[in-house]
ZADO-1210 file (C-alpha; in nm, 4 decimals, padded with zeros to 6 digits):
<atoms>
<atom x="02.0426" y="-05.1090" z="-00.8902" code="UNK" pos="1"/>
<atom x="02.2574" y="-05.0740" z="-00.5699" code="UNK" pos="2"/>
<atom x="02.3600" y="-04.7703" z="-00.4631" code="UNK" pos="3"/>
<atom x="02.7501" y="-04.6399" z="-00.6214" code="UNK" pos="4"/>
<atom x="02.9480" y="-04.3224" z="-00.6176" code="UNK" pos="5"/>
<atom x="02.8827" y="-04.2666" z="-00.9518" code="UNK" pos="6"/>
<atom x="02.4612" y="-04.3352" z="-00.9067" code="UNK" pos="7"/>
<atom x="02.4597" y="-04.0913" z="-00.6405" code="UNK" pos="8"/>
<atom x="02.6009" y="-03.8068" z="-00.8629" code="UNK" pos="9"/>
<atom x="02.3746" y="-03.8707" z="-01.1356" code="UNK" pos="10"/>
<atom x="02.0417" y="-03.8945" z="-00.8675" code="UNK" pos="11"/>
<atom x="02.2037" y="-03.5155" z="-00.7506" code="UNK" pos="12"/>
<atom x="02.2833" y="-03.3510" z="-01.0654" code="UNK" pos="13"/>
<atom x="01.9093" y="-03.4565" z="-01.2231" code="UNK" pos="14"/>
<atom x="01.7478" y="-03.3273" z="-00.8643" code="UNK" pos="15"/>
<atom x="01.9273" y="-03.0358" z="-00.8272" code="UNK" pos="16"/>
<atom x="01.9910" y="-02.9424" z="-01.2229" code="UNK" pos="17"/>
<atom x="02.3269" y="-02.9158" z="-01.1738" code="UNK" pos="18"/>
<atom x="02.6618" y="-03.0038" z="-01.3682" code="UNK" pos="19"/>
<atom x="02.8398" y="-03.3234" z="-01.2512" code="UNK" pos="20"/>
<atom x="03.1734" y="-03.0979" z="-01.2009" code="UNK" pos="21"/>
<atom x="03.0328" y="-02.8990" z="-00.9578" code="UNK" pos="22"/>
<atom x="02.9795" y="-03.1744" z="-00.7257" code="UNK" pos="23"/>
<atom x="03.3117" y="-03.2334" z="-00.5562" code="UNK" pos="24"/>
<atom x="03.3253" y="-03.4128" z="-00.2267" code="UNK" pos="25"/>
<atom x="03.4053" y="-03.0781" z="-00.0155" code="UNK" pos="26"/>
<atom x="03.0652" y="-02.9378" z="-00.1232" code="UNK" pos="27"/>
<atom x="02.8206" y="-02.8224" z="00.0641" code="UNK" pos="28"/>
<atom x="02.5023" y="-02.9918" z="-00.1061" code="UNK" pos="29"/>
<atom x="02.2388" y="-02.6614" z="00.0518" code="UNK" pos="30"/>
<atom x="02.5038" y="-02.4159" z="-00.1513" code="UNK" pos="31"/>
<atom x="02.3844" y="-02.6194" z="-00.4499" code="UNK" pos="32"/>
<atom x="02.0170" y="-02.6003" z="-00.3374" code="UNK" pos="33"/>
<atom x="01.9636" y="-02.9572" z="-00.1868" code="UNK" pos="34"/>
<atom x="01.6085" y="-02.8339" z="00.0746" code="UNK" pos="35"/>
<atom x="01.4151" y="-03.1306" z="00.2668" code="UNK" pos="36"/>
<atom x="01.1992" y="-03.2132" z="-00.0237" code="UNK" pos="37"/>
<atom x="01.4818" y="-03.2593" z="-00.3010" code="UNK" pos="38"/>
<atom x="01.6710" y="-03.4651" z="-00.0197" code="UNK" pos="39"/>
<atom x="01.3205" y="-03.6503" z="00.0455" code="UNK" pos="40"/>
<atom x="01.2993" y="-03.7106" z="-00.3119" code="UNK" pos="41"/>
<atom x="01.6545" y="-03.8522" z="-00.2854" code="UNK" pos="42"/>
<atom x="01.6143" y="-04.0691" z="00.0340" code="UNK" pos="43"/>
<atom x="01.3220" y="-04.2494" z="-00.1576" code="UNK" pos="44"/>
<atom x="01.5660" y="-04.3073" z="-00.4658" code="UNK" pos="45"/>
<atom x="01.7974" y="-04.4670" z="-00.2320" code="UNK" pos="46"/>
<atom x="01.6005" y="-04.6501" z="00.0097" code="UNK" pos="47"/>
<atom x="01.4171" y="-04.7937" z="-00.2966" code="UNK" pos="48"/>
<atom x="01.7685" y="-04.9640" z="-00.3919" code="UNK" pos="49"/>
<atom x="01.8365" y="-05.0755" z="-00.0441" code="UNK" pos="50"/>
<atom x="01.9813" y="-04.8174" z="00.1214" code="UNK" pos="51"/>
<atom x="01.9215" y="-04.7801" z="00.5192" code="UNK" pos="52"/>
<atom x="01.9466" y="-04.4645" z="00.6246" code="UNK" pos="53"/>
<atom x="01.7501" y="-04.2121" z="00.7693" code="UNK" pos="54"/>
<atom x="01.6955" y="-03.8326" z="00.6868" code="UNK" pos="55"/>
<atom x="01.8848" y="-03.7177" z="00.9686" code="UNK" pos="56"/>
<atom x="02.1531" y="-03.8729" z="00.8783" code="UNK" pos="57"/>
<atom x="02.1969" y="-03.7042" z="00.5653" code="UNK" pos="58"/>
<atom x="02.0498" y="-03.3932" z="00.6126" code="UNK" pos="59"/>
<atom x="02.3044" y="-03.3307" z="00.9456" code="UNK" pos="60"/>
<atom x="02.5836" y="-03.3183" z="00.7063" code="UNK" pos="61"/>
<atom x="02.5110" y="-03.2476" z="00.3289" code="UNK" pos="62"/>
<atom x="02.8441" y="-03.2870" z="00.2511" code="UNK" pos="63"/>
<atom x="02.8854" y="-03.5341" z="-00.0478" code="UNK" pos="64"/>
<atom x="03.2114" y="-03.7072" z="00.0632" code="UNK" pos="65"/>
<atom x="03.0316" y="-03.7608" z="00.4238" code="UNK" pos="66"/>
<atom x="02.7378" y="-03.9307" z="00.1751" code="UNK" pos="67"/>
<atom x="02.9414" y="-04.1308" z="-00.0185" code="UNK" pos="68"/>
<atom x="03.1188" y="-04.3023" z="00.3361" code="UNK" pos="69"/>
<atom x="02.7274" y="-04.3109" z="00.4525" code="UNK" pos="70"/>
<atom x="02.5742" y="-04.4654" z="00.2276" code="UNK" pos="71"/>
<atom x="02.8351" y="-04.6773" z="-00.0351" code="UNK" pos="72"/>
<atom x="02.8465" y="-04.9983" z="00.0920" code="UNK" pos="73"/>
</atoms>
């Protein structure tokens, strides 16, 4: 399943048990409780459906609208 807007809120509200409304694209994703093994556990989600993108490259901005440019195709 390739990687959507929509699959990437679903992957963060089940790994950070959070509700979908509290994820708007100004959000800081550490406020929420995003650490390096929740975004580890996310990474392999996403590389697993073809995504190519390092941790540094998430984990320099955890800001979900910076995500969604970095890793929606």
């Amino acid at each position: 399943m390739p990687l959507t807007r929509d699959r990437i809120v679903r992957d963060l509200v089940e790994v950070l048990f959070v509700d979908p409304d509290e994820l708007d694209e100004d959000v800081d994703l550490t406020d929420l409780g995003l650490d390096s093994l929740r975004l580890n556990t996310l990474l392999d989600r996403w590389r697993a459906a073809g995504a190519r993108i390092g941790f540094a490259d998430l984990a320099e901005r955890p800001v979900l609208g910076v995500w969604f440019e970095r890793l929606v195709p």
